[in-house]
LUMDRENTI-183019 format. One record per residue (C-alpha): residue number from 1; x, y, z. Coordinates in pm, 1 decimal. Each point is the difference from the previous one (the first is absolute). Layout:
BEGIN
   k       xx       yy       zz
 NUM        X        Y        Z
...
end
This chain:
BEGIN
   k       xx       yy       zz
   1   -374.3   -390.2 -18469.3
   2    241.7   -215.5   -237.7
   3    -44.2     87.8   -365.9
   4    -16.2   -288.3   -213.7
   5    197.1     -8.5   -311.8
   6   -124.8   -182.1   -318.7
   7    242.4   -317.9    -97.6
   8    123.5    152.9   -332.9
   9   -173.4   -341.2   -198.3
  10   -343.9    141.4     96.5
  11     14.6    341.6   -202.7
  12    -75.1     16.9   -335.0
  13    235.9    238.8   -222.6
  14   -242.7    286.4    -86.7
  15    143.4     56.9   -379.6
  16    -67.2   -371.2    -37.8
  17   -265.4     54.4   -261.4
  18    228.5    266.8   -177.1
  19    255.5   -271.3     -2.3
  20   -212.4   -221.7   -160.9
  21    -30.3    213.6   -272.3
  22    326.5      3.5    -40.0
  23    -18.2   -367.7    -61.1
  24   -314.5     51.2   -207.8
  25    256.6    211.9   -245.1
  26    255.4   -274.3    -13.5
  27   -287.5   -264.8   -101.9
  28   -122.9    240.6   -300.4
  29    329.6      9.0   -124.5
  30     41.6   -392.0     -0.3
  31   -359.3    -33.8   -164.3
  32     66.4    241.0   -227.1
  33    285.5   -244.2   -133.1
  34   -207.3   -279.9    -48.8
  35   -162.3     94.4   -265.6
  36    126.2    324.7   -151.9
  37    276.1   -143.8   -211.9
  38   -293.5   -247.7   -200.2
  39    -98.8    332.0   -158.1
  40    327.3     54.7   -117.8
  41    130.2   -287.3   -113.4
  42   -138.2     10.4   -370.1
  43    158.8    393.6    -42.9
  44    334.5   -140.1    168.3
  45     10.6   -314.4   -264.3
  46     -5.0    220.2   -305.5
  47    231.9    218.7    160.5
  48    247.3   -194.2    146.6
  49    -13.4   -294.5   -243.3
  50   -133.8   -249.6    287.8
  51    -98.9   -295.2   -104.3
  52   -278.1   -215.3    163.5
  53    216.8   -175.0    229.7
  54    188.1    330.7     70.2
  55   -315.7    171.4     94.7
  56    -86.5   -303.9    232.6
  57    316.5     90.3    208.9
  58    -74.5    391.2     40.6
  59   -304.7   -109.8    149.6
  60    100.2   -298.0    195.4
  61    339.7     96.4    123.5
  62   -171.9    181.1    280.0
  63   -171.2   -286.8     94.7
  64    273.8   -257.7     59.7
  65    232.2    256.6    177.4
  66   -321.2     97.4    261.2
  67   -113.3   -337.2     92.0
  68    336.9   -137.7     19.3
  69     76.6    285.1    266.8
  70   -256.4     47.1    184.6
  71     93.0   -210.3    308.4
  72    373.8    125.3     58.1
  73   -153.6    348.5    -46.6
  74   -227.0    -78.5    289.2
  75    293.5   -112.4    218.1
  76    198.7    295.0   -105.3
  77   -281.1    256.1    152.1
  78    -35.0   -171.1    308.6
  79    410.6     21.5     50.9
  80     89.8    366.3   -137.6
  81   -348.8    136.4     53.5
  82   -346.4     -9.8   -234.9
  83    -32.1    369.8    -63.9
  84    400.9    -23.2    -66.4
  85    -11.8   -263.6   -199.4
  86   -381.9    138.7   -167.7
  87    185.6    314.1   -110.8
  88    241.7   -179.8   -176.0
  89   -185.0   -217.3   -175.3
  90   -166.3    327.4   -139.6
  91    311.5    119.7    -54.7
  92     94.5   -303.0   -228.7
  93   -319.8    -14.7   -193.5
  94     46.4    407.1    -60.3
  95    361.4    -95.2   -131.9
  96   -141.0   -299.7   -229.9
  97   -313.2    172.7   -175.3
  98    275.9    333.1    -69.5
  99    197.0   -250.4   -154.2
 100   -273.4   -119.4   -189.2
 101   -141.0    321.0   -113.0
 102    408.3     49.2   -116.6
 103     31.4   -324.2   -191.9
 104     64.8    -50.8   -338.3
 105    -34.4   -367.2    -63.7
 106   -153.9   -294.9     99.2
 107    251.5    -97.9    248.7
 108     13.6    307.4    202.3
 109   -387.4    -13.5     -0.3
 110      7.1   -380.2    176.0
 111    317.7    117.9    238.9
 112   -214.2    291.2    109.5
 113   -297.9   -200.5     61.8
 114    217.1   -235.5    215.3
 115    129.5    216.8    208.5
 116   -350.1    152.0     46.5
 117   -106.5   -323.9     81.6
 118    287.6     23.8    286.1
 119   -205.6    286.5    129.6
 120   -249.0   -127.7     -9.7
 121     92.3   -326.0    181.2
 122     40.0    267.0    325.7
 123   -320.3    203.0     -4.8
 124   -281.7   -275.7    -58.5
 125     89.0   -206.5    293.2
 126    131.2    286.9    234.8
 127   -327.7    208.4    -69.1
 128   -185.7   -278.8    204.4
 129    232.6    -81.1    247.9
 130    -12.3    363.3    141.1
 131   -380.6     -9.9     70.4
 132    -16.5   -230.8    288.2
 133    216.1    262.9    164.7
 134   -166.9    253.3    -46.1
 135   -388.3    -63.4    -13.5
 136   -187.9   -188.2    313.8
 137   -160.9   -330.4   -104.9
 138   -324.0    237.8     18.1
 139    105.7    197.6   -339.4
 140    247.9   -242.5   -138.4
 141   -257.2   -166.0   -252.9
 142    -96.0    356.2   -126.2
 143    356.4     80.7     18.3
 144     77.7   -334.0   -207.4
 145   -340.9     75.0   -277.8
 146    168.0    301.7    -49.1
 147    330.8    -93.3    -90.0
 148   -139.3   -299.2   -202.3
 149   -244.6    236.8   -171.5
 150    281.9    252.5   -100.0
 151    219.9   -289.9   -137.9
 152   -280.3   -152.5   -194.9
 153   -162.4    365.3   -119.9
 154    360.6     54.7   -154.4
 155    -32.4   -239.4   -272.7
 156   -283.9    112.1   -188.0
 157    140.3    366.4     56.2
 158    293.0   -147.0   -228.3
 159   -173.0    -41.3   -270.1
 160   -170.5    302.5     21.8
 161    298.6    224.2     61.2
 162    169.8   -154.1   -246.2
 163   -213.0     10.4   -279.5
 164    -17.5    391.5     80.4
 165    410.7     45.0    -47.8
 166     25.0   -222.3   -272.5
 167   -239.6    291.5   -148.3
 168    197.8    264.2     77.0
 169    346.2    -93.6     43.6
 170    288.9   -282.1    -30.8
 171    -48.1   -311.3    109.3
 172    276.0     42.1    263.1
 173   -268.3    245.3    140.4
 174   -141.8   -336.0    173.1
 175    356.9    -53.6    231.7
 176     -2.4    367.9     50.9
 177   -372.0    -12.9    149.3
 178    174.6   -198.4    300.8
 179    283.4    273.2     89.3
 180   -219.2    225.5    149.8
 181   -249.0   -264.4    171.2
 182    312.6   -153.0    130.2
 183    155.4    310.2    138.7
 184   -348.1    101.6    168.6
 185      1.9   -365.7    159.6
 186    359.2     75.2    152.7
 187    -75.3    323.4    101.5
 188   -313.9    -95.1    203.9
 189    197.7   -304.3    118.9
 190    281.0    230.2    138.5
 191   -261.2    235.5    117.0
 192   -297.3   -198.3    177.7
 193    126.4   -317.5     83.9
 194    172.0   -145.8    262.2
 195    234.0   -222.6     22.7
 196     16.7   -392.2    109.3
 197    242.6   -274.8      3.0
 198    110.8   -338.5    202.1
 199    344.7     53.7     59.7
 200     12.5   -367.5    110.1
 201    -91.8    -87.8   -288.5
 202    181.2   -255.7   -192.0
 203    270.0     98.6   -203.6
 204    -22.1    -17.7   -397.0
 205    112.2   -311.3    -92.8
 206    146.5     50.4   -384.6
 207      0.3   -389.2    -38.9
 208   -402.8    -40.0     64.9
 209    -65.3    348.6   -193.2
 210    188.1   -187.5   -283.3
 211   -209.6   -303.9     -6.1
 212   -350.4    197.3     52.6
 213    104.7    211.7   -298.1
 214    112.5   -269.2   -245.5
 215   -250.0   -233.6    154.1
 216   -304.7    231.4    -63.1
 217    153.8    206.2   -307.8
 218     15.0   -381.3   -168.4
 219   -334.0    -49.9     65.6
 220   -146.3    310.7   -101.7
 221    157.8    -12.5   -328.5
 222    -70.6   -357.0    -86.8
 223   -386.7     81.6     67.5
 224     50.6    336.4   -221.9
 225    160.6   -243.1   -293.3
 226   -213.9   -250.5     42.4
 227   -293.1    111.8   -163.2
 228    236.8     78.4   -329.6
 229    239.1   -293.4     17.4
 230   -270.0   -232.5    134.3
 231     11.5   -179.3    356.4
 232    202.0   -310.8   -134.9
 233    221.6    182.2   -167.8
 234    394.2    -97.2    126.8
 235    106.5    340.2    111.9
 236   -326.5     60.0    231.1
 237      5.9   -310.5    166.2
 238    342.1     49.8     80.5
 239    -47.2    323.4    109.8
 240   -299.7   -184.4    263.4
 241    215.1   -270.3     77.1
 242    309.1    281.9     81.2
 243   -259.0    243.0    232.4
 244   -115.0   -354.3    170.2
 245    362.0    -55.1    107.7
 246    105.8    343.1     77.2
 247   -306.6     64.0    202.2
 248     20.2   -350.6    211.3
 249    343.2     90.7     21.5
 250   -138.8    342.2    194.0
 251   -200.7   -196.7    206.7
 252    244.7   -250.8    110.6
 253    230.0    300.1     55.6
 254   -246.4    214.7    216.9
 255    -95.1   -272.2    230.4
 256    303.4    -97.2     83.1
 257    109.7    361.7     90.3
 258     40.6    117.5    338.3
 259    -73.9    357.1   -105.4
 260   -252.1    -89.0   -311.0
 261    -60.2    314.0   -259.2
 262   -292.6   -211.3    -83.2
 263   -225.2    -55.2    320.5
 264   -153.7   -340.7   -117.5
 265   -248.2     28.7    325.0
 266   -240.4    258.3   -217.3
 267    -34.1   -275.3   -284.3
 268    -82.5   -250.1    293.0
 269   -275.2    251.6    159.7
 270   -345.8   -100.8   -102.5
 271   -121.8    413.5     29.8
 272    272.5     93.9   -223.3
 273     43.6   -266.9   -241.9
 274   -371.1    -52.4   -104.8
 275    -67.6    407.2    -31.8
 276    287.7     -1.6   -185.9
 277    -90.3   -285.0   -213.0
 278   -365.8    146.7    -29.7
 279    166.0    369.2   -133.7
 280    182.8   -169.9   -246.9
 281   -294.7   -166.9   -133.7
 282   -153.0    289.6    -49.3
 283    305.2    136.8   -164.1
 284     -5.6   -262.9   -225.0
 285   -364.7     78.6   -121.4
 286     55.9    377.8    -15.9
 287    269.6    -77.5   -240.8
 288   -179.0   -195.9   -242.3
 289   -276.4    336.3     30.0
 290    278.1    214.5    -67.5
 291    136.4   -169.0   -274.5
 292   -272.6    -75.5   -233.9
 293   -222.4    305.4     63.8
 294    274.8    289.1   -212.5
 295    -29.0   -215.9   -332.9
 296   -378.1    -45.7     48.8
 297    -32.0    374.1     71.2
 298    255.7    115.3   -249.6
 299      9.5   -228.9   -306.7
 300   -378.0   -169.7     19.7
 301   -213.7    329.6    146.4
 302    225.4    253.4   -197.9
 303    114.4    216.6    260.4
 304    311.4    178.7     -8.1
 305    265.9    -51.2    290.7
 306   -103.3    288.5    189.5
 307   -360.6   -113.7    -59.4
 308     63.3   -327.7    153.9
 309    180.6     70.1    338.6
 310   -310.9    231.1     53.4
 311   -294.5   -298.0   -120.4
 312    215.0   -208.8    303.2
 313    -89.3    258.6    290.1
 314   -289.7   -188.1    139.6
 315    169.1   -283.5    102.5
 316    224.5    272.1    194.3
 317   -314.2    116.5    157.8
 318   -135.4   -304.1     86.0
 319    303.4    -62.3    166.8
 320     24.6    333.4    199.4
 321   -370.5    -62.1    132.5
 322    156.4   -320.7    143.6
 323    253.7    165.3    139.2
 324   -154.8    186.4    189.7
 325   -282.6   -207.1    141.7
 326    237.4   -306.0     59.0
 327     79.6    107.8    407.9
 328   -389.0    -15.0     54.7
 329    -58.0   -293.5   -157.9
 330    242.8   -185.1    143.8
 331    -92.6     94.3    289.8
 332   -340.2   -121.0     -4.7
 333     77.0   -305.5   -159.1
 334    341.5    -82.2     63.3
 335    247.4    -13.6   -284.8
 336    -63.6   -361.8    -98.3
 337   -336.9     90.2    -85.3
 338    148.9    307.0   -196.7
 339    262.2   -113.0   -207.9
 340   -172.3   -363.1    -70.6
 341   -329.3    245.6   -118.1
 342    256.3    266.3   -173.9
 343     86.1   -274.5   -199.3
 344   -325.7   -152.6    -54.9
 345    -56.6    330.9   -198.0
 346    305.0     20.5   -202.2
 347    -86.0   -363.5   -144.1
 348   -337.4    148.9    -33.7
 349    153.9    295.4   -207.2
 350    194.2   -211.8   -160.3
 351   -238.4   -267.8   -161.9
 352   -244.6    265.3    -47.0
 353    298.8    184.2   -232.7
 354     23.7   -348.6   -170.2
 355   -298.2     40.2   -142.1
 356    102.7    263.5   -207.8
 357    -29.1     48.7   -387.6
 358     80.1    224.0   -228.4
 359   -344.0    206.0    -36.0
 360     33.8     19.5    390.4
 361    137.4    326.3    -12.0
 362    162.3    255.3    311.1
 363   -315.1    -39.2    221.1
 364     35.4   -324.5     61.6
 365    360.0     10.0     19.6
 366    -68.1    247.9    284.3
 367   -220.9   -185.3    146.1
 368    197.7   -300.5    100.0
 369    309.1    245.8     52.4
 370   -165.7    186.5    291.8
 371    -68.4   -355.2    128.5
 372    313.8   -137.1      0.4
 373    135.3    316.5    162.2
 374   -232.7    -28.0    244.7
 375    120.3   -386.3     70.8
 376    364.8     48.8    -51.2
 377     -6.8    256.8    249.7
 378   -221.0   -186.7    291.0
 379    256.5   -283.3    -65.1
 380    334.5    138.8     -8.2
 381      3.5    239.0    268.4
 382   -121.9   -170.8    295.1
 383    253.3   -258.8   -155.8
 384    274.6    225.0     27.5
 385    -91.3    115.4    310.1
 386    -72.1   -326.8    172.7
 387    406.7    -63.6   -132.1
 388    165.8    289.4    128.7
 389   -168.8    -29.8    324.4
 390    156.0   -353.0     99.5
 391    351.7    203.2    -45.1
 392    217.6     30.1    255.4
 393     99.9    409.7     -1.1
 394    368.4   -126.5    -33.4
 395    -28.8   -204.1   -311.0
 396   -274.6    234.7   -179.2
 397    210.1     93.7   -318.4
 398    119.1   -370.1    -56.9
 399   -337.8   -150.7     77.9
 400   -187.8    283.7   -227.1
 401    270.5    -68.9   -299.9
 402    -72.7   -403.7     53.4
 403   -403.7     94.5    -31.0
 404     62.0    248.8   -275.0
 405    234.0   -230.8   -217.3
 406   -246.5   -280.5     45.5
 407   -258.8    263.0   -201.9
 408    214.4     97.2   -238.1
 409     77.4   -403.0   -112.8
 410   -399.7    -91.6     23.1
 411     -8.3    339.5   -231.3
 412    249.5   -120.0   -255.2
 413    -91.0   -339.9     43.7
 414   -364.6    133.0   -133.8
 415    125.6    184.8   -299.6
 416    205.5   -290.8   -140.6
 417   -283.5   -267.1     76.9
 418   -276.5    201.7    -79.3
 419    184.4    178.0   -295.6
 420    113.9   -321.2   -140.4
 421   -386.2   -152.1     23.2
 422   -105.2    343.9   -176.0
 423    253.6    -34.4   -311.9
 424    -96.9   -364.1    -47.0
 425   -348.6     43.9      1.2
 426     62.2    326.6   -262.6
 427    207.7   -201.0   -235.2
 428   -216.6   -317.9    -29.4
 429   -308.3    231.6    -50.7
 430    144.2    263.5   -270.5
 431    -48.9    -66.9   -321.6
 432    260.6     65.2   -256.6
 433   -102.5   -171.7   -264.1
 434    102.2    186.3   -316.2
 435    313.7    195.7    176.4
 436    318.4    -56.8    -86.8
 437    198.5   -188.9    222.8
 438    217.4    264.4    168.4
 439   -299.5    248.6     23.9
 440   -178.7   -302.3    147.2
 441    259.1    -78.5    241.8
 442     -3.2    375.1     93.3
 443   -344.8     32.8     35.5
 444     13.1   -280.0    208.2
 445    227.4    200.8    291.0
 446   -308.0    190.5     93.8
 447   -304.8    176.7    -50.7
 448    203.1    357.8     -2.0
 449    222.0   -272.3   -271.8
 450   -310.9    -68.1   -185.6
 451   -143.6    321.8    -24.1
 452    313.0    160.5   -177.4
 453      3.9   -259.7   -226.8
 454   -378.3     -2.8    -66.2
 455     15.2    387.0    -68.3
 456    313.4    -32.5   -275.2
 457   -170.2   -290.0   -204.1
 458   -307.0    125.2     22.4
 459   -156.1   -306.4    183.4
 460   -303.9     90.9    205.0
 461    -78.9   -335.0     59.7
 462    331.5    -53.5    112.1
 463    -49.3    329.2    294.1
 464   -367.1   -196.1     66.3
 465    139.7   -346.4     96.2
 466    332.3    142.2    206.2
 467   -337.1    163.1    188.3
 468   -217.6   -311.7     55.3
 469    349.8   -180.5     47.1
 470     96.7    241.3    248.9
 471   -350.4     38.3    239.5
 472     21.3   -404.5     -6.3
 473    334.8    -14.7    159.5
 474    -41.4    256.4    242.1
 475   -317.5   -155.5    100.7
 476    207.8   -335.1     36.2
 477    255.4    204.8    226.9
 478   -307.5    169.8    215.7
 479   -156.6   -370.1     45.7
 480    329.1   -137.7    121.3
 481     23.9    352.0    250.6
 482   -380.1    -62.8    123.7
 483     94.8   -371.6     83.2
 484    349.0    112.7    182.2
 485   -210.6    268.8    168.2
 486   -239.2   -321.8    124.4
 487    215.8   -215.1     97.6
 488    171.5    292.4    189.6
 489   -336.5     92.9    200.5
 490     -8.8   -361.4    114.2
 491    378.9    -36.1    134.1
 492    -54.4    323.5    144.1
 493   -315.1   -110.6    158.9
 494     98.8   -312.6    182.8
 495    390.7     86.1     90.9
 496     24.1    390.4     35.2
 497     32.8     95.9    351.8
 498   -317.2    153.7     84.4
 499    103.9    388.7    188.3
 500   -314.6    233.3     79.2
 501    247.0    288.5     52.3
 502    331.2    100.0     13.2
 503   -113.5    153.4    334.8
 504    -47.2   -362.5    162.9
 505    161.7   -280.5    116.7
 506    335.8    -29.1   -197.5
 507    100.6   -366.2    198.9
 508    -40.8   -205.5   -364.3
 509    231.5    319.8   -181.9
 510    288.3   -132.1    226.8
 511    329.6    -80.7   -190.5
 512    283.4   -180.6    148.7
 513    328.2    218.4     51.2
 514    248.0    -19.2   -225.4
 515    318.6   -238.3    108.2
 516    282.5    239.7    183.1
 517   -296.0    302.7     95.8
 518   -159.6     69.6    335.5
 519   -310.2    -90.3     24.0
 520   -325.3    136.0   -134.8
 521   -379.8    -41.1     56.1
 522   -299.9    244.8   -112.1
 523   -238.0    122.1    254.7
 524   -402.7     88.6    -93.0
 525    162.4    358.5   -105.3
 526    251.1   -179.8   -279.5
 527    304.2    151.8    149.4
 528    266.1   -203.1     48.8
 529    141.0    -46.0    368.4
 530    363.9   -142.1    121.5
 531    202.0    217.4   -168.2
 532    143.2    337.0     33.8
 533   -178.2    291.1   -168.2
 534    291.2    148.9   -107.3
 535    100.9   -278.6   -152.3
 536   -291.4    -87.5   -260.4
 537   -274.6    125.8   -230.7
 538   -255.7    190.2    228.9
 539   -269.9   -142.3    -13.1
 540   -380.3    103.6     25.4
 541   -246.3    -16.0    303.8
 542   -363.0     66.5    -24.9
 543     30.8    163.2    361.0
 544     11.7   -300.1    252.0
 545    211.9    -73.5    244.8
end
């Protein structure tokens, strides 16, 4: 009797959930980032002589270098190989937080965060372009919560680790935190996962990574000035008007290409582009959250900084609840239903924060937290899921960098918007009558601003309206956030493809082949058929032939 051998697609790696935490390492380290360096940044001023603008850049440096990078990095995994190219990207962050934990001035601090941002640039989007090929569509969406929950579950661990060394050591203690985390994350990467890669890939063209760099680094920083400089301001329009040109440019570039680095098909997939547009959304909303809640917590409540990353928790475990109901849910509703109720709840969450007031207090604060947790993660990971499942196994680490740079501009997008709503609401309500004018103008910066200066005049009144002034911006920002959220639900509603399960019919998750590549079409399994195995990502099979 003939033996029949199992196609190689149809067996699932058994250290696959090892791997995976692997990747869950590499995702603390990145949230961990986030936010860790806020709590340092007062202790680095007075030491390093930053000034405000100075301080901006430690922070923000990071940001510009990871969203600009994010797409070649995805093209760069699917080439040379994503574990490869994962490692490395570990390897650069390690190299960037030593040298800011060296650094002795303010430049070295903003070089180091650059390059960090480099490494960073090649974990994020690699991290999710490895799970299709290793998780069926049958685990993927716990597979994708997880990963989602680790990255998010980072950033109020920042805080909270960082508070703690800034209590007992230098405040180069917060790079060193990431050495270790970042040599675990190689280690278990070397260790537990295997490797994948398109050697058909296209090759990296240094002409298109040009113009997505300066095209998205231009935007970036214009949105991170604008809220200082003001939106009419010369240099930030042309800064607009440059990342307008040098992104069309891109376009123009890719579509004319015979071997694109930039397929243009996943922006002109209806699955893809409106879970993608749907995740960043919700980034955008999570962003205002996460940027008005530290002053609330910190200058308004009184808590210290270690105090604070701990009071933000509940949002973290509203989110890992979602997490890990999301696969049943969707499949009993379908992941329309899900996301367009996920963020139903998060504008709930959010209007019902907007009610806030300064006698509130923490209860209700954790209240609408543990909501919008709850929301955030019913929304964003049947997103994300419903994304990386319309990706051809070949052009997973592009297509995941494309979805993850899209999040990371609705994110910034959020802070400067929001941020910029937040200060102008602060300023017209603050009353400085009876200041001076440069201790007005300082107090005006921000509540942290106003406190200082309320505590060295002796000006309770002063500390009493930066409160009231404060609680009525942020409840401006978490109207604005409930309406987004709203409006959201309803796109989401009428135009998100509708997918009961990952485990069903995959015909609408089809995407065209990319110009000069064999072709490709997913069966009910989400493997991906016409091509060699040797020659591409494996990729999963919940069994059937």
């Amino acid at each position: 009797m003939a033996t029949v051998t199992p196609h190689p697609e149809t067996r699932l790696d058994p250290r696959r959930w090892w791997a995976l935490g692997a990747l869950v390492a590499s995702m603390l380290v990145l949230g961990f980032d986030m936010t860790i360096l806020n709590v340092a940044l007062p202790t680095m001023a007075g030491e390093l002589g930053a000034s405000t603008g100075e301080q901006q850049w430690m922070a923000d440096a990071y940001v510009v270098v990871f969203a600009a990078l994010m797409l070649p990095a995805g093209l760069l995994g699917d080439r040379f190989g994503r574990r490869r190219m994962l490692m490395v990207g570990l390897g650069v962050f390690l190299a960037g937080s030593l040298v800011g934990a060296l650094a002795g001035d303010v430049t070295w601090v903003v070089v180091a965060r650059a390059v960090m941002g480099v490494g960073g640039a090649l974990v994020m989007p690699l991290a999710l372009s490895v799970l299709p090929s290793l998780f069926p569509p049958t685990e993927r969406t716990k597979a994708v919560g997880i990963i989602s929950a680790a990255s998010a579950l980072g950033m109020p661990l920042g805080p909270i680790i960082g508070g703690w060394l800034l209590d007992h050591f230098w405040w180069g203690s917060v790079f060193l935190i990431n050495v270790p985390m970042a040599a675990i994350g190689i280690a278990a990467c070397l260790f537990l996962l295997p490797e994948t890669r398109d050697p058909a890939s296209p090759k990296v063209d240094a002409v298109s990574t040009a113009l997505t760099a300066a095209g998205l680094g231009a935007l970036i920083y214009a949105i991170i000035e604008a809220p200082n400089r003001g939106w009419g301001d010369p240099l930030v329009l042309a800064l607009i008007a440059g990342s307008v040109v040098l992104l069309a440019a891109l376009v123009v570039r890719e579509r004319r290409s015979v071997r694109p680095m930039l397929d243009m098909s996943l922006l002109a997939h209806r699955g893809f582009l409106l879970n993608a547009v749907a995740a960043t959304l919700v980034m955008f909303v999570l962003a205002g959250l996460m940027f008005v809640l530290p002053p609330y917590l910190q200058a308004v409540l009184g808590n210290d900084a270690f105090g604070t990353g701990v009071r933000m928790l509940p949002m973290m475990g509203g989110l890992m609840i979602a997490a890990r109901a999301a696969q049943p849910v969707v499949e009993r509703f379908g992941s329309r239903g899900v996301v367009s109720a996920g963020l139903v709840v998060l504008a709930f969450a959010a209007l019902l924060g907007s009610r806030t007031t300064v006698e509130s207090g923490y209860g209700f604060t954790a209240l609408w937290l543990s909501i919008a947790g709850l929301g955030f993660g019913f929304a964003v990971v049947p997103a994300m899921d419903g994304a990386l499942a319309t990706l051809p196994a070949d052009r997973a680490g592009s297509g995941s960098g494309l979805l993850m740079t899209l999040r990371q501009v609705g994110g910034a997008i959020g802070i400067a918007l929001l941020g910029s709503l937040l200060a102008s609401a602060f300023r017209d309500r603050l009353d400085v009558s009876g200041l001076p004018e440069g201790a007005a103008d300082t107090a005006r910066e921000s509540v942290v601003a106003a406190h200082l200066v309320g505590d060295r005049a002796g000006a309770a009144d002063l500390v009493t309206s930066a409160n009231a002034a404060y609680v009525h911006g942020m409840g401006l920002v978490l109207l604005v956030c409930g309406i987004a959220s709203l409006v959201a639900a309803l796109l989401a509603g009428a135009f998100l493809p509708n997918t009961e399960s990952n485990t069903g019919s995959n015909a609408e998750s089809n995407i065209g082949p990319s110009t000069g590549s064999t072709a490709k079409s997913r069966d009910v399994t989400g493997s991906v058929q016409g091509k060699p195995a040797a020659d591409m990502a494996p990729a999963p099979a919940d069994g059937r032939q």
